[in-house]
C-alpha positions in Angstrom: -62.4 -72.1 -50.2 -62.5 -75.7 -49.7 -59.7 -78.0 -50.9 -60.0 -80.3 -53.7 -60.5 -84.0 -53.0 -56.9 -84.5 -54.5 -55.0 -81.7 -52.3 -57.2 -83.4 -49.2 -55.7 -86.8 -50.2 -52.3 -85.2 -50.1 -52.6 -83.7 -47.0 -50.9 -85.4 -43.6 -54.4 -85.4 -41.8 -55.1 -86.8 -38.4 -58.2 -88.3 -37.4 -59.8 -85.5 -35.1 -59.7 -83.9 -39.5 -62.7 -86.1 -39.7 -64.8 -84.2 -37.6 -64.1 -80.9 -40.2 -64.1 -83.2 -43.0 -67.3 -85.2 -42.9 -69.9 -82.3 -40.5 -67.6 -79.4 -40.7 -67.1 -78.9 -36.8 -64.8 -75.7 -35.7 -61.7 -75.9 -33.6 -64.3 -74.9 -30.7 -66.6 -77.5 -31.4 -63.7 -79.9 -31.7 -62.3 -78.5 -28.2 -65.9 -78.5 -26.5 -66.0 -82.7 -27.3 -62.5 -82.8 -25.9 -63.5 -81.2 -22.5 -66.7 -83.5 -22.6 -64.4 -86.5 -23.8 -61.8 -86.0 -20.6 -64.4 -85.1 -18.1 -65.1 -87.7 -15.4 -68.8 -87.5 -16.3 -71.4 -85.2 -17.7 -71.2 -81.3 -18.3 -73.3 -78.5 -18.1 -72.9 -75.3 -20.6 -71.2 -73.7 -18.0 -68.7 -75.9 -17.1 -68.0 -77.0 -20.7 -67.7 -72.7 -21.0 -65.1 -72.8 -18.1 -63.1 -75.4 -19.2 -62.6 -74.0 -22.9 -62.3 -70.6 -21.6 -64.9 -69.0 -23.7 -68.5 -67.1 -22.6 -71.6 -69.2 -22.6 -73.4 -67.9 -25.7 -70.2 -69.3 -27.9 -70.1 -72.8 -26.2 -73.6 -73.2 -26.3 -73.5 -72.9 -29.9 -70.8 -75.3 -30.3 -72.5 -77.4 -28.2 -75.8 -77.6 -30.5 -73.6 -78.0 -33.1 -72.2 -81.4 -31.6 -76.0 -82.0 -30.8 -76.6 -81.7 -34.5 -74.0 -83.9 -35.7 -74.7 -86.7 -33.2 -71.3 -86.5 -31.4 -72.6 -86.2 -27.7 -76.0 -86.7 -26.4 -78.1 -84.3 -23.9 -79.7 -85.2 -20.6 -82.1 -83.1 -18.4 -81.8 -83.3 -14.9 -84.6 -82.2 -12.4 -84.3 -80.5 -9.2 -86.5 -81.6 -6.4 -87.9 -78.8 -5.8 -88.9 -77.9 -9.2 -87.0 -76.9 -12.4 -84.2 -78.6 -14.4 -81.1 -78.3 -16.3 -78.9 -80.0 -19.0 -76.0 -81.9 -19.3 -74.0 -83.6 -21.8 -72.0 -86.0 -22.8 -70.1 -87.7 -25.3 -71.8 -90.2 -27.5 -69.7 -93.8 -27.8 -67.5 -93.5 -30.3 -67.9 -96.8 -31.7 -71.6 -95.2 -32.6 -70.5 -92.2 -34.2 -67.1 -94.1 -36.2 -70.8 -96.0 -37.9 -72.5 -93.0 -38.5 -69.4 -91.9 -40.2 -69.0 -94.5 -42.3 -72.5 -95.0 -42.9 -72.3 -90.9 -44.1 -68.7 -92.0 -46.4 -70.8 -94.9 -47.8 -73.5 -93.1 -49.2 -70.7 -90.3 -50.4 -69.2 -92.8 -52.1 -72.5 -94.2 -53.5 -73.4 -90.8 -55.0 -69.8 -89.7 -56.4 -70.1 -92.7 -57.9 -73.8 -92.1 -59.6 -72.2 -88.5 -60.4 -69.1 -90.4 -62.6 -71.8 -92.5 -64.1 -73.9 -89.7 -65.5 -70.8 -87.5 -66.3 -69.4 -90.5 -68.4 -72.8 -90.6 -70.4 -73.4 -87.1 -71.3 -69.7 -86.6 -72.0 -69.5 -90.5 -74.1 -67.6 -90.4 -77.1 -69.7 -91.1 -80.3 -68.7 -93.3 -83.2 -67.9 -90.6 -85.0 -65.3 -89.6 -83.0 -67.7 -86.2 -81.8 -68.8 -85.7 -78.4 -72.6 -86.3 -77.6 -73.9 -83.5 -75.3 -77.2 -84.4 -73.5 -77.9 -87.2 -76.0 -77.7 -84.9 -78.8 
């Protein structure tokens, strides 16, 4: 079960946490980005695979994952003689720390909406009763 904004706010949390926090990424994910992050250039699957010791199939989907969430970005390379492959890499992260906040902004835009409507459907009445869906 997730933990409640207030335990969250309490918590010593460092800021790889934002990566679980705002598009719920898994350790792998996190530790696929880190292998893309410290690489000297772009990866394929299978060296992304090597370097976080797991089996293709699992760092693909970690990978598609990062895809997903915008953290790295995918390019396709063709052989001359036919054929291609992928590689990726990590997207800057000046780009991603404004998608983030872009993402917290709206959050905080709709909590906000959410504290507005609970206040009027919860407003105490003159009469000292509470109204319930304006009634």
């Amino acid at each position: 079960m997730a933990d409640s904004m207030a335990e969250q706010l309490q918590q010593d949390m460092q800021c790889e946490g934002l990566l679980e926090c705002i598009h719920g990424l898994k350790q792998l994910d996190k530790d696929c980005y880190r292998a893309m992050v410290e690489s000297d250039g772009p990866l394929t699957i299978d060296e992304v695979a090597e370097r976080v010791d797991r089996e293709r199939s699992t760092a693909y989907r970690a990978i598609q994952r990062l895809l997903q969430s915008g953290f790295i970005q995918k390019e396709q390379i063709n052989y001359d003689q036919g054929g291609y492959y992928h590689v990726y890499y990590p997207t800057d992260p000046s780009q991603i720390a404004n998608d983030m906040q872009r993402m917290l902004n709206d959050w905080y835009a709709k909590m906000g909406q959410l504290i507005h409507e609970f206040e009027d459907k919860y407003q105490q009445v003159d009469d000292g009763t509470v109204a319930v869906d304006g009634r």
